[in-house]
C-alpha positions in Angstrom: 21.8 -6.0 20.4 25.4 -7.0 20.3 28.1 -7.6 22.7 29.2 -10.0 25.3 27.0 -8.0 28.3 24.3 -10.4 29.3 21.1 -8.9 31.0 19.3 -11.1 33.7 16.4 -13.3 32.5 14.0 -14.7 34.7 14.5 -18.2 33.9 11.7 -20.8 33.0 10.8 -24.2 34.8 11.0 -27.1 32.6 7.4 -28.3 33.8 5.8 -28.0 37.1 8.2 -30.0 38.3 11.3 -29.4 36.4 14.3 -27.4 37.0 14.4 -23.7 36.0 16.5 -23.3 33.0 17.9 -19.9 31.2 14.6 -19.3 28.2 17.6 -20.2 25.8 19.5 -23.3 25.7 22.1 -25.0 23.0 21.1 -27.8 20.6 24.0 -29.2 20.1 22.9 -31.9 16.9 25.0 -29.6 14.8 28.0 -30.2 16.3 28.5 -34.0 15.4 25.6 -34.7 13.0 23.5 -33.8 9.5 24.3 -29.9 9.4 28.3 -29.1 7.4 30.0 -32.3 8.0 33.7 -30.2 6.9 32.6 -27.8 9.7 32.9 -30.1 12.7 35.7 -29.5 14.9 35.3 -31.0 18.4 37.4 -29.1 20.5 35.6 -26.3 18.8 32.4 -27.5 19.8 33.8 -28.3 23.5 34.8 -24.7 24.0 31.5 -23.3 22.7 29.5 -25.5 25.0 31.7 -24.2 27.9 30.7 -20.7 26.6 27.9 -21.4 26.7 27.8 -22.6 30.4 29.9 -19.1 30.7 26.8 -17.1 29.2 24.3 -18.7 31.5 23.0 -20.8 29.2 22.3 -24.3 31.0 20.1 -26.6 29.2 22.3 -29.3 26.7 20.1 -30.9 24.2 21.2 -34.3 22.9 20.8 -37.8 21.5 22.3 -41.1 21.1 21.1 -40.7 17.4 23.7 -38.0 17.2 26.3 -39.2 15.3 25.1 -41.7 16.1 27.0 -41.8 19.6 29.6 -39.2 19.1 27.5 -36.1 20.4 26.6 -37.6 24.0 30.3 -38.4 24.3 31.2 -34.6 23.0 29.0 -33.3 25.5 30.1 -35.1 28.3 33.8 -34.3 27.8 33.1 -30.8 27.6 30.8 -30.9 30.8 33.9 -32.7 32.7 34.1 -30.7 35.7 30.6 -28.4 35.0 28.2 -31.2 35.2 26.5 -29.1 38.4 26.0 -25.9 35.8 24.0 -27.8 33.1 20.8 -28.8 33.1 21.4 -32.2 30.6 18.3 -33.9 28.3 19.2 -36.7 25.6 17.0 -39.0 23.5 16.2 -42.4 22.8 13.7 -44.5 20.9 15.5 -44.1 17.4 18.2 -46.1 15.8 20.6 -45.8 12.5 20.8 -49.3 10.9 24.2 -50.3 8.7 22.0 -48.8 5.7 22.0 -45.4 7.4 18.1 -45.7 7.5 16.3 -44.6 10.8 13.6 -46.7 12.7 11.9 -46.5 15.5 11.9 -49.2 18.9 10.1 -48.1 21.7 10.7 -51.0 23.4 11.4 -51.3 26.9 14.6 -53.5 26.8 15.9 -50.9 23.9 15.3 -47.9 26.0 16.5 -49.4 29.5 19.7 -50.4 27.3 20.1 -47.0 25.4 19.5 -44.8 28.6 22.8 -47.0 30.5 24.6 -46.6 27.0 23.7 -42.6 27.0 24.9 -42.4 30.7 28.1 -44.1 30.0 29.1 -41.6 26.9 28.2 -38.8 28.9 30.0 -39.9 32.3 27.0 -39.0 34.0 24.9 -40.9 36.5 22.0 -39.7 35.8 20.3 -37.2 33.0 18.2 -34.5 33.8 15.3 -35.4 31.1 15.2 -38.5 29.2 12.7 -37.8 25.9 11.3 -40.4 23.7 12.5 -39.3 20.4 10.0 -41.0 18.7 6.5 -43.1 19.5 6.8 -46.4 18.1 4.0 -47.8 16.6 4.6 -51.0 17.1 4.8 -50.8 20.8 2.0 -49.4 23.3 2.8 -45.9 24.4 2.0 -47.4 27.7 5.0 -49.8 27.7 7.5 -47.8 26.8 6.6 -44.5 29.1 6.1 -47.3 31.7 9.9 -48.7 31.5 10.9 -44.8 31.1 9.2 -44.1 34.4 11.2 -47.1 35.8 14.3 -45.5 34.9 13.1 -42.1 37.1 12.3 -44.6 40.0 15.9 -46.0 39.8 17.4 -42.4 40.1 19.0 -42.7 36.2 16.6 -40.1 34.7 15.0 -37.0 36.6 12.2 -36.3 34.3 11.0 -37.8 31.2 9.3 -35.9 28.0 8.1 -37.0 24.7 8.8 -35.8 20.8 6.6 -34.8 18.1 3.8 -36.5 19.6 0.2 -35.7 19.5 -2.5 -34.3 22.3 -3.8 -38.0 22.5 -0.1 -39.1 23.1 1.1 -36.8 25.6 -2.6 -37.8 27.8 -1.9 -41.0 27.2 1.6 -41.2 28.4 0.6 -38.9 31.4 -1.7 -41.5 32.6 1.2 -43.7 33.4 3.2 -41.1 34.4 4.0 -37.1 34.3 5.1 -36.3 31.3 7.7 -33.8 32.1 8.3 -31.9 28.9 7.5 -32.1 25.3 9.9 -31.6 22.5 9.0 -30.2 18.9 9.6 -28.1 15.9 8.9 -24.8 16.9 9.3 -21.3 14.8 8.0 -19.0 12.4 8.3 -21.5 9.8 6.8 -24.4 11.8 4.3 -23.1 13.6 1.8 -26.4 14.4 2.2 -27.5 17.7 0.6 -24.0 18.2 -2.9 -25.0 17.5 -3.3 -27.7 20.1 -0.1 -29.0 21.7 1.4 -26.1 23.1 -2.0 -24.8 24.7 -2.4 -28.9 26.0 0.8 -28.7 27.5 0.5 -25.7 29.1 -2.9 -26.8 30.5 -1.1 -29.9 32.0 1.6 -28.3 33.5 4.1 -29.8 30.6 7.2 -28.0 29.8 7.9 -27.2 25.8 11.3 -27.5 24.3 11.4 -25.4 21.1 13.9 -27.3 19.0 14.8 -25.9 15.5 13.9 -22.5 16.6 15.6 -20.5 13.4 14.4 -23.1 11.4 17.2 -25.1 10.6 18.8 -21.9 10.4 17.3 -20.5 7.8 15.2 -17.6 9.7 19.1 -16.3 10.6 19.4 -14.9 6.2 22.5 -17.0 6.0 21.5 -18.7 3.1 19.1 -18.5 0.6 19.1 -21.1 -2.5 20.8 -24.6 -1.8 23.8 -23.6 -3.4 24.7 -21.3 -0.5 24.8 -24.8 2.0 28.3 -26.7 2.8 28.5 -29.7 0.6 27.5 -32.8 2.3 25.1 -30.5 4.2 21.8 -33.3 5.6 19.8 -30.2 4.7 19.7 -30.6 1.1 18.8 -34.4 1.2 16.1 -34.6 4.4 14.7 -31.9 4.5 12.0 -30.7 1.4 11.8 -26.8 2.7 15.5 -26.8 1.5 15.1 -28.0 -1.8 15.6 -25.9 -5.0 11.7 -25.0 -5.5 10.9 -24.4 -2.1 13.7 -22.1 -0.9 12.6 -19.9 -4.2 9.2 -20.0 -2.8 10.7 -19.4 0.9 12.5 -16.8 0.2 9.5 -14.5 0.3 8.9 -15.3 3.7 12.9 -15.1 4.4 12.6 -11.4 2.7 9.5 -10.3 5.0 11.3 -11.3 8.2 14.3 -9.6 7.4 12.1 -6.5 6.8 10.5 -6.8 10.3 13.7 -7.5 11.5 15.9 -4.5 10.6 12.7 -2.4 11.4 12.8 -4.0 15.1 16.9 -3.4 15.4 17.3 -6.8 16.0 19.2 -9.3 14.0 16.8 -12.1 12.1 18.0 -15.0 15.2 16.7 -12.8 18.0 13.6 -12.0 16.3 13.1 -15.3 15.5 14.1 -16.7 19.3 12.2 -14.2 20.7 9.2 -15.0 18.8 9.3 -18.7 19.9 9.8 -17.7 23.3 6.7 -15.3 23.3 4.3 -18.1 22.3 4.3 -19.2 25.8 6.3 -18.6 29.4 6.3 -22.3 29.3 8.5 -22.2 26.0 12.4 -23.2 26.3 14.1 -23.1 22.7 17.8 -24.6 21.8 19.0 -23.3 19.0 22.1 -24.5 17.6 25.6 -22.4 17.5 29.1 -22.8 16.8 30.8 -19.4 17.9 30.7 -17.1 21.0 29.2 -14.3 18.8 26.1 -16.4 17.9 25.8 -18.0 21.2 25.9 -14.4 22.8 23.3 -12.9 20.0 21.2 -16.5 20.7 21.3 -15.4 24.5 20.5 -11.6 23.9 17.0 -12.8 22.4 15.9 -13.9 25.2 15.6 -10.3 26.5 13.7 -9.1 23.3 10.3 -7.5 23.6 8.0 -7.4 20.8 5.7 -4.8 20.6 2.5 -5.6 19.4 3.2 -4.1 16.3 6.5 -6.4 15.3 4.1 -9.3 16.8 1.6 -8.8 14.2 3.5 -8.3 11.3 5.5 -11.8 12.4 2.3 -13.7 12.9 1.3 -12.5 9.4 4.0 -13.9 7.8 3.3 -16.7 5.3 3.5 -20.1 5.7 6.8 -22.0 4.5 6.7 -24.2 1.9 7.8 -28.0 1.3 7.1 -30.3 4.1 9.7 -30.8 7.4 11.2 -34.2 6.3 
């Protein structure tokens, strides 16, 4: 499944009450932040992101984490002029300190502040999904969705969705107000939101975003042992599943899917996108991409159909090790 030819997808609602986007959208983290820091070329990135728009892709994931800052203002400079084609989400709730250590503040004067900061980067006046990157602890859930749902009432923010929250979360930020869409880890090699968030979302009328759907890009074979990341790569200091032991260990599971893969006659990122998207109709996943060939094989996927057979044999695969941060 190569080639710039795109077939027509039926697209997918982000919630009940969110706009339908393409099944795929672009991540686009990678460009500015913790993935090949040598790699990053932002004219390169503006021109994939208008490819992207070009492919039919429309959903543009975000943060003011990124960078921090410097993705939201990448983004909006390559949306000048496209804003009407692109469905736009950022995130708030988490902050880089002088350190370069993360924390979490879910308060409602941080939030108010980051989302006018967030709109000014992008040029936007409002964002099409606002998501709490993060639950802070030290702040009731029910403040800080309550000051997000101000924002919606004041036009800034359309919708507003959580991150990597639990079942008890999401009810309890629905309560105060719909909870739009939830964002998480989703893929063959992070599969948990499968036992009981995905099904509760689906229940509730609560749209799932699918981020790290090749898993950090790993699930796409093109690397296998540390060595094989760009120096100064955030993968092989955050993240455990990329450390010496584990990939050995993940290889196994890297060597299975490739198996089903070629057996399918689809390459490893379609498989693995189009697994994520068969979970669930209510399933959007970003992946990230720098290039018009991986954007177009990222938008391909989304026209895979697994046979039961290819299904099985992907649900059977094992379980990755080392934990996700």
């Amino acid at each position: 499944m190569t080639g710039t030819h795109q077939a027509v997808v039926p697209p997918r609602a982000l919630g009940d009450a969110g706009p339908a986007v393409h099944p795929i959208g672009l991540g686009c983290m990678g460009m500015s932040w913790v993935y090949a820091p040598q790699e990053r070329d932002e004219e390169a990135a503006i021109r994939t992101i208008r490819q992207a728009l070009d492919l039919g892709l429309d959903l543009f994931d975000t943060a003011d984490l990124y960078g921090p800052f410097s993705n939201e203002r990448l983004l909006g400079r390559a949306l000048t002029g496209r804003r009407d084609r692109a469905v736009v989400a950022t995130k708030a709730g988490l902050v880089v300190n002088d350190a370069g250590s993360i924390h979490r503040d879910g308060s409602p004067a941080h939030l108010r502040a980051s989302c006018e900061a967030s709109l000014r980067r992008l040029g936007l006046d409002h964002v099409d999904l606002l998501h709490l990157h993060r639950v802070d602890p030290a702040v009731p859930l029910e403040e800080t969705w309550g000051a997000m749902a101000e924002l919606v009432a004041e036009g800034k923010v359309r919708g507003i969705g959580l991150s990597e929250v639990s079942v008890a979360e999401i009810d309890l930020a629905h309560a105060v107000h719909p909870v739009a869409t939830v964002q998480s880890e989703l893929s063959l090699w992070s599969r948990e939101p499968l036992a009981e968030v995905l099904p509760h979302c689906r229940s509730r009328g609560i749209g799932f975003v699918a981020c790290c759907p090749l898993g950090r890009g790993f699930l796409t074979g093109a690397f296998r042992e540390p060595g094989d990341l760009p120096a100064g790569d955030g993968r092989r200091d955050y993240f455990p599943r990329f450390s010496v032991e584990a990939m050995r260990h993940n290889r196994a599971l890297l060597d299975e899917f490739g198996a089903v893969a070629r057996d399918a006659g689809h390459t490893p990122a379609q498989l693995a996108l189009a697994w994520v998207l068969a979970q669930d109709d209510a399933v959007v996943a970003i992946p990230g991409a720098r290039t018009l060939p991986h954007l177009t094989e990222n938008a391909e996927a989304a026209s895979v159909v697994l046979t039961a057979d290819v299904r099985a044999r992907l649900d059977a695969l094992p379980p990755a090790v080392g934990g996700r941060y």
